[in-house]
Phi, psi and omega in degrees: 000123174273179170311310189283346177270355184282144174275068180262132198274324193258180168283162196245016172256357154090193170099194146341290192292349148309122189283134172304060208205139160260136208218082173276110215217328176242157175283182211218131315314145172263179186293329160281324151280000169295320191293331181281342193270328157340311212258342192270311164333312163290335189238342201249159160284154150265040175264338159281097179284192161217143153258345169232148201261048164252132190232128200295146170234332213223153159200171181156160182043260179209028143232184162215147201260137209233180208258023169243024170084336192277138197244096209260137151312066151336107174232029178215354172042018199053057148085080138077036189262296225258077192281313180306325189144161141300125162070026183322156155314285176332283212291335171238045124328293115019274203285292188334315194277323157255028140275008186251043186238265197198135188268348192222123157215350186065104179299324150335337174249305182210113200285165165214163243248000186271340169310330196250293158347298200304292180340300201283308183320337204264292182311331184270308181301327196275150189276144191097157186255015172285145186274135195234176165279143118227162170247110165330079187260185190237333145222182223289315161306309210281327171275338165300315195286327164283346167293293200347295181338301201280351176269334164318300193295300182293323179275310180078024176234171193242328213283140194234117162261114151282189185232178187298157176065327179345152125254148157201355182160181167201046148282191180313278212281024182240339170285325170264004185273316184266167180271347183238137165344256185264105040225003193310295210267336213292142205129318211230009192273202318330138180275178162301153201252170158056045167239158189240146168240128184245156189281126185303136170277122169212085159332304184316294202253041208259343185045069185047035154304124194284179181285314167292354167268335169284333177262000173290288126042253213275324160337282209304294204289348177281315246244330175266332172235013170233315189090119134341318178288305194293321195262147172303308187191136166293118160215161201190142185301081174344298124230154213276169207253256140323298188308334159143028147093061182256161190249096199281162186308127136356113175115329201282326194281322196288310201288346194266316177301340154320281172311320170319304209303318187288005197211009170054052176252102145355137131236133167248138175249107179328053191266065161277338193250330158253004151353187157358063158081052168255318186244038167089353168202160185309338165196164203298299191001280170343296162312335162268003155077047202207148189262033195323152183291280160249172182211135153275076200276153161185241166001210210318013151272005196209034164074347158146346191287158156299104192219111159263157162219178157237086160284124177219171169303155184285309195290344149288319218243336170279346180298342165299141188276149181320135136137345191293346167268130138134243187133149169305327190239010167307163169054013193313148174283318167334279179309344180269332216258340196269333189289278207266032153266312196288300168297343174294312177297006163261286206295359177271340193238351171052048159310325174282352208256313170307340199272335173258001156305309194290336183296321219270320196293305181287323150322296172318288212305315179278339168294328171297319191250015153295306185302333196300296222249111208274020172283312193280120204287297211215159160241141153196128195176170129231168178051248208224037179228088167241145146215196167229144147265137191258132195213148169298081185339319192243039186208347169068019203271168188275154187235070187302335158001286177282327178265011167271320172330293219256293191326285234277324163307311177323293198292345180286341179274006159118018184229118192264139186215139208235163170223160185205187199105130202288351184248016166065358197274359205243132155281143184211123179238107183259039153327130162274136186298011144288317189333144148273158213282325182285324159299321169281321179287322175322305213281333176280331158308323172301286196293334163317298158296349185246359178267297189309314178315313201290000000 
């Protein structure tokens, strides 16, 4: 069945002209995607999930039209990618123009000039006013493996600490950055040698800890079983992601980044799931009142296309011998062009300042059935990065149970929705800051009911 033949009630070009509506015409899954999820069991590995088994012809604003007609509530953006939208206009304006210019050429053979835009946008947005660098990858592991790269390379040390809860990828050496198992890790091993885990600030489960008694910590424990001298580089999330959108204590991000800076430590900061005008200002870092060393982009820089970066101080990010860098498809121009197409729409549309509009819509809400419901442990996020965590009321213990549960009701009433965490227990909500305001609270009613049901 092609596109023009589906029965699809709305349009299928995605975009403006999509109606803002949840729209249930099939049971969730309908029947042309049960037969489509049929054919991907046959043609997919199955080590490739879904989290909801419906396959997309339209998306745009905050929902997406799925091929049997049904018009779903986007409460996930594909994990904080697509913050601008489906079909942004620019970008794809933008991408239409230079594939009828050239789709390839490998900047490494022969550069063009949306590469070096992307680069200088990244030097100018990224926090601090030092002269920096970046470089260009296609996702987000592959740029975590190259900061590591360029800070090992800079230092002339190997040893790398990640943290408790870490996500950073599920390449090799990215496999060993994160922290949790199943399914990331389990299997696959041996990882890369010479990374370490230090204890995370998780307020919820910290049994009150500040944010300087928590990098207090994590210190003491770098310093007795890896040695300053030995590491290379610190890297960490801002707030983490995958580990379960958690916000560590005031105090925690400065103190780690101090000792770095005092101890010739790389600090990196992971902003792939908190980039880019996702948590209310253009990257979290800021909010913490903290400077990364490199910094890490991806997801939500380039409208949905594959793009990654590494932005750093020049004297790091220039320390790799000529050729030590790149790839083929680092930098594809499609994707340089959709990067700054995607940024002129955050800074045009003032996304970050939507992003915390959406943040105050999702806190009131959620905060209402924290108080209703004492399963709900915590509200925690910024900006348009919220979640909840679900716990056994009378025992505080996590309760994946209950958040596969409520996830599963959600997608059935027509609301796409993710859970994370490292105990499976945590909701997590990545409207893209196109949603309307009226679409989001509908998709948080939903999820509301479906917390009270379970």
């Amino acid at each position: 069945m092609t596109i023009v033949d589906l029965p699809v009630t709305a349009p299928v070009t995605g975009g403006p002209s999509l109606p803002q509506e949840r729209r249930l015409v099939t049971p969730i899954p309908g029947p042309e995607s049960r037969r489509r999820m049929e054919r991907k069991a046959q043609a997919v590995a199955a080590g490739v999930g879904t989290t909801i088994p419906v396959f997309t012809v339209a998306a745009g604003g905050g929902v997406l039209v799925d091929v049997d007609g049904n018009s779903l509530i986007d409460l996930g953006s594909g994990i904080a990618v697509t913050g601008v939208g489906n079909s942004a206009p620019r970008v794809v304006d933008a991408v239409v123009a230079q594939v009828a210019q050239f789709t390839h050429t490998c900047f490494t053979i022969a550069p063009y000039d949306s590469y070096v835009d992307v680069a200088e946008a990244l030097n100018r947005l990224t926090p601090g006013d030092h002269a920096k660098r970046s470089a260009l990858f296609n996702s987000g592991a592959e740029a975590v493996e190259n900061a590591v790269k360029i800070a090992r390379h800079y230092t002339g040390k190997q040893a790398v600490v990640a943290f408790d809860h870490a996500y950073h990828g599920r390449t090799n050496l990215t496999m060993g950055l994160t922290a949790k198992n199943q399914p990331y890790k389990n299997g696959f091993g041996p990882f890369a040698p010479e990374i370490y885990r230090a204890p995370l600030s998780y307020p919820l489960r910290d049994g009150g800890l500040s944010g300087a008694e928590a990098a207090a910590r994590a210190i003491l424990q770098i310093e007795k079983q890896i040695g300053a001298a030995n590491l290379a580089a610190i890297i960490i999330e801002p707030i983490q992601g995958e580990g379960g959108f958690i916000v560590p204590a005031d105090g925690f991000l400065p103190a780690l980044a101090e000792w770095a800076a005092a101890n010739g430590v790389v600090f990196i900061a992971d902003e792939v799931q908190t980039g880019f005008a996702r948590t209310g200002t253009m990257f979290a870092s800021e909010q913490f009142g903290i400077v990364p060393d490199l910094i890490v982009t991806a997801k939500g820089i380039a409208g949905g296309l594959p793009l990654s970066a590494v932005t750093g101080r020049a004297e790091i990010m220039d320390a790799p011998q000529v050729g030590g860098l790149g790839g083929t498809y680092g930098g594809n121009p499609l994707a340089c062009v959709a990067a700054l197409a995607t940024i002129e729409t955050y800074e045009a549309e003032n996304l970050a300042e939507r992003a915390g509009e959406i943040g105050a819509i999702l806190f009131e809400k959620l905060e209402m059935l924290r108080d209703a419901d004492p399963r709900v442990a915590e509200v925690r996020g910024r900006g348009a990065m919220v979640a909840i965590e679900l716990v056994d009321p009378a025992t505080g213990d996590p309760d994946a149970a209950l958040a596969n549960k409520v996830a599963a009701a959600a997608h059935a009433a027509g609301v796409i929705l993710l859970t994370c965490g490292t105990y499976g227990n945590v909701i997590r909500f990545l409207p893209p800051l196109s949603i309307p305001d009226h679409l989001l609270i509908e998709g948080l009613d939903v999820v509301a009911e479906a917390v009270a049901q379970a």
